[in-house]
N, C-alpha and C positions, 0 to 999 in steps of 0.2 A: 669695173670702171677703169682700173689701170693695171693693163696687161705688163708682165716681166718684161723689164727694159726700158719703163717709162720714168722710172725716177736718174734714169742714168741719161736718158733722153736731153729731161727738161734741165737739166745740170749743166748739159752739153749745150743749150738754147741759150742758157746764162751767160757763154761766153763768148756767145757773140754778138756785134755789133747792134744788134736791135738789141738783144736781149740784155745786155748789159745795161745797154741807154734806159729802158724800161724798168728795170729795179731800181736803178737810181733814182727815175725820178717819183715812181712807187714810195719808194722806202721815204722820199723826202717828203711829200704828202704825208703818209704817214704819220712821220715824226713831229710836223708842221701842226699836225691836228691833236695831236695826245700830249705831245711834251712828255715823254715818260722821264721819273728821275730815278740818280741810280738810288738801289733799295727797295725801292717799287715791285711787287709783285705784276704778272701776266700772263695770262692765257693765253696761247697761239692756238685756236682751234682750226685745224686742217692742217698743220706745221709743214706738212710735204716734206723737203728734203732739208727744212731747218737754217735758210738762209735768211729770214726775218728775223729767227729765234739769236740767230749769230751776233746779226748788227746788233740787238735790242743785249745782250750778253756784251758785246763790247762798250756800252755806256751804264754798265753798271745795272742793266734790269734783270731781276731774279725771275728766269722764263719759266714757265711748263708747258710742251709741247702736246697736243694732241692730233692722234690721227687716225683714220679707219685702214689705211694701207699697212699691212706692213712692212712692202716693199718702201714706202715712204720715209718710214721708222727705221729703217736699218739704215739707209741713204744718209738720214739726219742726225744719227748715232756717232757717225763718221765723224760730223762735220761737231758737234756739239759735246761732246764728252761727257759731263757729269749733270749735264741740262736734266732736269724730269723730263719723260718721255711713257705717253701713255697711249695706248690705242682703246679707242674708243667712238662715241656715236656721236657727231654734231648736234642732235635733238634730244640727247639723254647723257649730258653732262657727268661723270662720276663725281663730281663737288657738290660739298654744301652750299649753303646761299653764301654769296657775297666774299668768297675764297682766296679773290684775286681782286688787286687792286685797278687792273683796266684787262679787259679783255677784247680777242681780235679774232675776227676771222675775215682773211686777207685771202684771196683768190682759190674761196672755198665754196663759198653758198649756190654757185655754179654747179655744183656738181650734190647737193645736196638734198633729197628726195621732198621735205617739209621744209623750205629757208623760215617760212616764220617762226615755225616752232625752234627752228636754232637761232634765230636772233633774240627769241624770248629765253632762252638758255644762258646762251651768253649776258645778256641782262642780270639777267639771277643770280650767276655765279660772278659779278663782278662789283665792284663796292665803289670806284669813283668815276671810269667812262669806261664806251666801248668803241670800238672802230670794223666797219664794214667795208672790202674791198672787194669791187666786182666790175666785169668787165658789162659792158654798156651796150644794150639792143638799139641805140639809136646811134650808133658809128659807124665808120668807114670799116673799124676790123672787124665788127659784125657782117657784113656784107661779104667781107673779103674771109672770112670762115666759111659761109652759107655757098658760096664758090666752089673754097674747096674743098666741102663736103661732098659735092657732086663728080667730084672724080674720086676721088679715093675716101678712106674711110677716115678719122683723126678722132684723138681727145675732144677737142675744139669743139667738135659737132655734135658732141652728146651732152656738151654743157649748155647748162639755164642760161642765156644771158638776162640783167635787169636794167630796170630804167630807174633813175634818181625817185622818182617818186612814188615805185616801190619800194626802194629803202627806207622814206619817209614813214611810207604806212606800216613797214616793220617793227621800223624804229619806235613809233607811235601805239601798237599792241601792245610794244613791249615792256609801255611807261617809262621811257626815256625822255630828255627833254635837252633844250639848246642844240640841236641839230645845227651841225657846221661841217660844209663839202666841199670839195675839189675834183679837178680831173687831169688825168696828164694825156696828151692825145698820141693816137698811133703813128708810126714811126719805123715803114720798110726797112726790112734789114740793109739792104743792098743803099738806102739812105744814109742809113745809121751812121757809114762810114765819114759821112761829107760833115765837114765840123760847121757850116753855116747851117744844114738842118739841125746837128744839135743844140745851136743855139738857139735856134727857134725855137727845137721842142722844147727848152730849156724854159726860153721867155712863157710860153703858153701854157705851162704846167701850173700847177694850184689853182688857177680861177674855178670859179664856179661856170662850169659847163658841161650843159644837157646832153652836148654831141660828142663829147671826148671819149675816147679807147676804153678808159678805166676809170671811174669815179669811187671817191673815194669819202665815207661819211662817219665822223663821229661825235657821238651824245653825251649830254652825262646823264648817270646814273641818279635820280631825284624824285622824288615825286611832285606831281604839279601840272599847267598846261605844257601840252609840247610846245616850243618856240623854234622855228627855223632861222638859222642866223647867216646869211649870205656874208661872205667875210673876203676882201680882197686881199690876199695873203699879207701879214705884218712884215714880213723880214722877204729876198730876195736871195734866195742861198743858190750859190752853183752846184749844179746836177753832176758836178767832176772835184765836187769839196767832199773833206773827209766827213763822216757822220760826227764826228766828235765834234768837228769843227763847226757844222753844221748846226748841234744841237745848243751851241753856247750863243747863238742869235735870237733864239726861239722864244718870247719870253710870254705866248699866249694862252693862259693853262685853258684847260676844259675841265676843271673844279668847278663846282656849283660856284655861283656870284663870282667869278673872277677873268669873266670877259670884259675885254676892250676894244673888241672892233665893230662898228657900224649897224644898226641894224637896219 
């Protein structure tokens, strides 16, 4: 699935204009949904090249990364230093149950041969939420992949893409519950540069949207009925604020009983 040269590829994608716009506002979804604190154990299942693993290391989370590449693993090695760092199978966890305190698989399940049986893994091995990131069959960059499949050959084209309510019914196998999502939408590189669409993309980031680039969803870990909780994001954080800074806004855990937004 990832030929020599693709972890040095996507690294290179990271630095520019779209790509950077796009982890930011990733990563702030993210954080927006978990609230991780520091001390907090986490799983990064799929870690790639360990820049999830990075942020979530710079606010105090005790990471373990996992990956099937090992080109991915060395890449992340780099960037992470004394991180855990495991290679191993999204659908066959090497943890016991309940190992980590919130676990992630963040622009992983795309490329994953069973995503259910790995969202029910990550379940297992996680003891208070988990968080699912993927990119969206019903967007603009979906179309705009399916394009460029037809000239040349790409990553892009061999990945799963899903729809929000396939994550649901993941989510939903996997005995999770309080389901709470977002999306951030796509964002041409050659855009990227112009500071009025990033504010735009900036504004339209976190809602709940079926059409957006990237959706991003997570649960807690509970047993009980599944609850969908459509959430209009609590705090408004800029997509160009520090994470640190970022994370002292946050105040909406995904701990069982300790929602307060809307349902």
């Amino acid at each position: 699935m990832f030929p020599e040269g693709i972890p040095e590829r996507y690294d290179r994608w990271l630095q520019t204009p779209g790509g950077s716009l796009a982890l930011q506002l990733q990563h702030r979804l993210l954080l927006e949904l978990i609230e991780p604190q520091p001390g907090e154990t986490l799983l990064d299942v799929g870690c790639g090249t360990g820049e999830t693993l990075r942020l979530l290391s710079g606010l105090g989370v005790r990471g373990t990364g996992l990956d099937h590449s090992a080109g991915m693993l060395v890449a992340a090695r780099r960037k992470l230093g004394r991180v855990p760092l495991v290679r191993g199978d999204a659908a066959d966890l090497p943890f016991p149950d309940a190992s980590f305190d919130i676990g992630v698989l963040n622009g992983t399940l795309e490329f994953v041969g069973n995503p259910a049986a790995a969202v029910a893994e990550l379940a297992r091995v996680s003891r208070r939420c988990v968080y699912i990131g993927v990119l969206n069959r019903w967007s603009l960059l979906s179309a705009h992949h399916h394009i460029q499949a037809l000239r040349r050959e790409t990553i892009a084209a061999r990945a799963r893409f899903f729809t929000v309510g396939e994550l649901f019914r993941f989510l939903d196998e996997a005995g999770t519950t309080g389901w709470r999502w977002g999306g951030v939408p796509y964002v041409p590189n050659d855009l990227s540069r112009l500071t009025v669409v990033r504010r735009v993309a900036d504004a339209a980031s976190g809602w709940p949207n079926p059409f957006a680039a990237y959706l991003g969803c997570a649960a807690r870990i509970e047993q009980g009925e599944p609850v969908m909780i459509l959430t209009r994001r609590p705090v408004r954080l800029s997509a160009t604020a520090a994470p640190a800074i970022a994370m002292s806004g946050v105040r909406q855990r995904c701990a069982a009983g300790q929602h307060s937004a809307a349902v």
